[in-house]
C-alpha positions as CSV (number, residue, x, y, z in Angstrom):
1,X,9.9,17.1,-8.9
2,X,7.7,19.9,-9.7
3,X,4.7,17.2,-9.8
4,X,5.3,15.5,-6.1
5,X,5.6,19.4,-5.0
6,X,2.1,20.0,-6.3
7,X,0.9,16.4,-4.8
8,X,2.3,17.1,-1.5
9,X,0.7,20.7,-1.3
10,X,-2.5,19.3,-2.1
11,X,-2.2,16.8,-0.1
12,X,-1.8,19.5,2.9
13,X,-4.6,21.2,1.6
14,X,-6.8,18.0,2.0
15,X,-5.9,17.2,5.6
16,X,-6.3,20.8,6.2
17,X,-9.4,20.6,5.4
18,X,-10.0,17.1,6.9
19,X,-9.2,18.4,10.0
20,X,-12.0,21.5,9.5
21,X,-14.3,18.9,8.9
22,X,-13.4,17.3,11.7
23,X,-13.8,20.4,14.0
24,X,-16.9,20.6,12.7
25,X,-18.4,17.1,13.0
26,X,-17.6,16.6,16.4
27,X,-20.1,18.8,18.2
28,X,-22.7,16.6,16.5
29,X,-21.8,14.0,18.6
30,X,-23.6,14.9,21.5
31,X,-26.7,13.8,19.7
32,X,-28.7,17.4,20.3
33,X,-31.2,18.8,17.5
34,X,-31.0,22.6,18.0
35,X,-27.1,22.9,16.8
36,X,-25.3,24.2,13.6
37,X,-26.8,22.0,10.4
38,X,-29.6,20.7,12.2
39,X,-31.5,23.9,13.0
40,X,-32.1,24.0,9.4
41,X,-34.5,20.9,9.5
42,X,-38.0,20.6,10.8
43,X,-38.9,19.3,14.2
44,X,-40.8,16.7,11.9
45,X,-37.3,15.7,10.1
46,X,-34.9,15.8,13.0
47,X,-37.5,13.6,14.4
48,X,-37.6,11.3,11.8
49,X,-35.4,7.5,12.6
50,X,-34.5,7.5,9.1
51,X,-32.7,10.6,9.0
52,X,-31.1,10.5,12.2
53,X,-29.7,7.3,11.5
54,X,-28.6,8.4,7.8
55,X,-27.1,11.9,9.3
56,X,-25.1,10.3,11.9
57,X,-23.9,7.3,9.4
58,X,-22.8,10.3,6.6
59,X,-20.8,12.5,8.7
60,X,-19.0,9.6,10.8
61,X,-18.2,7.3,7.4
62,X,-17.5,10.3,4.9
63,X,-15.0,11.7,7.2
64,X,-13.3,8.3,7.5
65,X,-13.6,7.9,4.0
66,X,-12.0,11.8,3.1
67,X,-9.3,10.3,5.1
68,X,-8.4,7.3,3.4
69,X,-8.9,8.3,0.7
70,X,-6.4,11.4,1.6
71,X,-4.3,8.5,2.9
72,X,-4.0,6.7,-0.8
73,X,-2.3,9.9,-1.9
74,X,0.5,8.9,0.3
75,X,2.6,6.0,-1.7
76,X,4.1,8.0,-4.3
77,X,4.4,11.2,-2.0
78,X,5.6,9.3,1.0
79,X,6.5,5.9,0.5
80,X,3.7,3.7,1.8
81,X,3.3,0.0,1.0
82,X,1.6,-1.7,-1.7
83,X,-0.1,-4.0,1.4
84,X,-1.0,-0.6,3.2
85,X,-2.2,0.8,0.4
86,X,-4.5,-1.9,-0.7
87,X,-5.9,-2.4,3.1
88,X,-6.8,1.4,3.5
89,X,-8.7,0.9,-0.4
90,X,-10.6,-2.0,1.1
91,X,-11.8,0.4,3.8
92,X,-12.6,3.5,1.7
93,X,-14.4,0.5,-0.6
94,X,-16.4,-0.5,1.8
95,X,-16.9,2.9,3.9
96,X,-18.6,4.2,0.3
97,X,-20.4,1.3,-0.9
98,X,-21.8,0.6,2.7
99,X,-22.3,3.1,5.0
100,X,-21.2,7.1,3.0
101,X,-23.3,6.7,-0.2
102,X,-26.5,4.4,1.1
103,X,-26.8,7.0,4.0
104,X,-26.3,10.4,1.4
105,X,-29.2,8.8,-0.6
106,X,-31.5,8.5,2.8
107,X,-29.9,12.3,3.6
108,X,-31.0,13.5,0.0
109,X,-34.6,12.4,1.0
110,X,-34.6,15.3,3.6
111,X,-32.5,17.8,1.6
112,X,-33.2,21.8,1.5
113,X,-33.9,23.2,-1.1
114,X,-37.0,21.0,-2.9
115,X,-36.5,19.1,-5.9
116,X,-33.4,20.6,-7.5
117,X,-31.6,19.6,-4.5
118,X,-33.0,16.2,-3.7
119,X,-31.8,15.4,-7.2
120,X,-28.4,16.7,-6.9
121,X,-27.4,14.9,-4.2
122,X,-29.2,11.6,-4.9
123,X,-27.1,11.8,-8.3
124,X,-24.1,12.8,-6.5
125,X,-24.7,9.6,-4.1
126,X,-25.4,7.4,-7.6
127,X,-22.3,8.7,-9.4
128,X,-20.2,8.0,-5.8
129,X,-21.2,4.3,-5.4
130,X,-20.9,3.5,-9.1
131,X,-17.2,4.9,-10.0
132,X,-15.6,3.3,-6.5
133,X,-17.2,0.0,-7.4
134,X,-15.7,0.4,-10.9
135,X,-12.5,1.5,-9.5
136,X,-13.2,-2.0,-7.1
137,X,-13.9,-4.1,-10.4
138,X,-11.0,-3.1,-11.9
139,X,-8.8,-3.6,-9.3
140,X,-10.3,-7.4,-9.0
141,X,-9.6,-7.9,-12.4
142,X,-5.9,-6.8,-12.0
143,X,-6.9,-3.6,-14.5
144,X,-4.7,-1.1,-12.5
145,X,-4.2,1.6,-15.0
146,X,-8.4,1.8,-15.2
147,X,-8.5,1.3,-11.4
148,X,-6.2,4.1,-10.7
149,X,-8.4,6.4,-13.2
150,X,-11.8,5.4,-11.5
151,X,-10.3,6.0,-8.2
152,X,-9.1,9.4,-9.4
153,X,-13.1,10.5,-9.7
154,X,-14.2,8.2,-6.6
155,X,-12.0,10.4,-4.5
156,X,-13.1,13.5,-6.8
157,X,-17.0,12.7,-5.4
158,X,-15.6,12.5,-2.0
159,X,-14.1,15.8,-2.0
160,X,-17.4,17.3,-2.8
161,X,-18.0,18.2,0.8
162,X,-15.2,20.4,1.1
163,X,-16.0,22.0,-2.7
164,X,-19.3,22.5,-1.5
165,X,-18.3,24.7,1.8
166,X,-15.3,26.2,-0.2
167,X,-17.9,27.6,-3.1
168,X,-20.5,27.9,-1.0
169,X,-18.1,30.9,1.1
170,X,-17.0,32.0,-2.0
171,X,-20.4,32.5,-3.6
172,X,-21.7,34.0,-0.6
173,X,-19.3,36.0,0.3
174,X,-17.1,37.2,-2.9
175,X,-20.2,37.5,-5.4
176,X,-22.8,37.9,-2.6
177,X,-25.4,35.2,-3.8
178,X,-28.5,34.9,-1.6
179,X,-28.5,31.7,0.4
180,X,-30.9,29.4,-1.4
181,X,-29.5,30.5,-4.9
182,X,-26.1,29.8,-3.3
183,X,-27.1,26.2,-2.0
184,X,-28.8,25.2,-5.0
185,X,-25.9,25.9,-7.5
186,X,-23.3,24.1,-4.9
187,X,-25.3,21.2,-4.1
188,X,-24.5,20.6,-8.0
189,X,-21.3,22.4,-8.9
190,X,-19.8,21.1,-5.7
191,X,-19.5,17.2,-7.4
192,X,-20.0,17.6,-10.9
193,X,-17.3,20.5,-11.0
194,X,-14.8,18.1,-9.2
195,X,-15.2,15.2,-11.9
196,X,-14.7,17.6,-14.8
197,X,-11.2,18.8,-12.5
198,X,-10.7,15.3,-12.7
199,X,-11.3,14.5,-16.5
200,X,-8.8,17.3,-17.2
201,X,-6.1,15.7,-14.3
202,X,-6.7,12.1,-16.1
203,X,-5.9,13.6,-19.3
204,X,-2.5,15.4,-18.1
205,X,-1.7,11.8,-16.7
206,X,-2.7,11.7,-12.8
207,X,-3.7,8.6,-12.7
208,X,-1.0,7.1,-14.6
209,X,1.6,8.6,-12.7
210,X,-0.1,7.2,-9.4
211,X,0.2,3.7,-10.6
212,X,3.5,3.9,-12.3
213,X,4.7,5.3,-8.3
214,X,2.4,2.5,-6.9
215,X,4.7,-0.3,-9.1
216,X,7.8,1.5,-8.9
217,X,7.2,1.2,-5.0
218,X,6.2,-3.0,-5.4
219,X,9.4,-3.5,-7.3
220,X,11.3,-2.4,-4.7
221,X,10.1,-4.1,-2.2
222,X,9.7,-7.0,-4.0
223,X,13.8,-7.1,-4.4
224,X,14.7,-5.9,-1.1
């Protein structure tokens, strides 16, 4: 009980955040260069075909991503179906191998920051594609407990957006970090810090207890 308490706040937490994200994605959408992120680029960059067309990619797949992937949290909190379930992992399969990670490697191109960053997020983009496509290969190969781990730090790379803004605030405004020293240690902390979170949830048994819910849930259907 205790568990599905803490997966259900979390899972608030998430869409909480989702829907920040999504507050703060849409005014992008009017396609201008002199607003919020953008300001901080050259006229050169925002300029640049390649990085508009990787910028508006990112922030419209990795916010449909966030959400299925939020979404996958559902079966053992709320009930969903195994058919559901694998349908919305086909879509936050191909949302990250496709479109979220290929465009965050074209974004880390451009990043702020120089060379410190530029690596961070092109390893953050490496690490992304690689552990859903192992969570993917598993899942073909009917390995589900090693699918349901690998998916575990897919979805911990995802989050790295929110980490990022949540440590960023913090840094900034608890321990009053100057801006570049701020964005430099976040563009790394933000996704490496998540996958250690997630090493120490694997070992306490996260991603078993997802699957076991996930089969416990097929079973029933399967004799209703």
């Amino acid at each position: 009980m205790l568990r599905k308490l803490l997966l259900f706040s979390a899972t608030l937490l998430i869409a909480a955040f989702a829907a920040l994200m999504l507050t703060k994605t849409l005014p992008y959408y009017t396609f201008e260069k002199g607003i919020h992120f953008l300001t901080t680029k050259s006229d050169e960059t925002n300029d640049s075909l390649w990085f508009r067309l990787g910028f508006y990619v990112h922030i419209t797949s990795s916010l449909v991503v966030l959400v299925l992937g939020l979404l996958q949290w559902l079966p053992p909190v709320a009930g969903v179906g195994p058919r559901l379930h694998r349908w919305l992992g086909y879509g936050y399969v191909v949302g990250i191998l496709g479109l979220a990670a290929p465009s965050g490697l074209i974004l880390a191109r451009f990043a702020n920051g120089g060379l410190a960053a530029q690596v961070g997020f092109t390893l953050q983009c490496v690490v992304w594609w690689l552990t859903t496509w192992v969570a993917y290969r598993a899942a073909r190969q009917q390995q589900w407990s090693r699918h349901a781990d690998w998916l575990v730090r897919s979805y911990a790379v995802t989050l790295a957006a929110l980490a990022l803004r949540g440590e960023s605030y913090v840094m900034y405004y608890a321990f009053g970090t100057k801006p570049l020293e701020t964005y430099l240690t976040v563009t790394w902390l933000s996704w490496v810090g998540n996958l250690i979170l997630a090493e120490v949830l694997l070992e306490l048994g996260l991603g078993r207890y997802f699957l076991r819910e996930i089969m416990n849930k097929l079973r029933r259907n399967l004799a209703a």
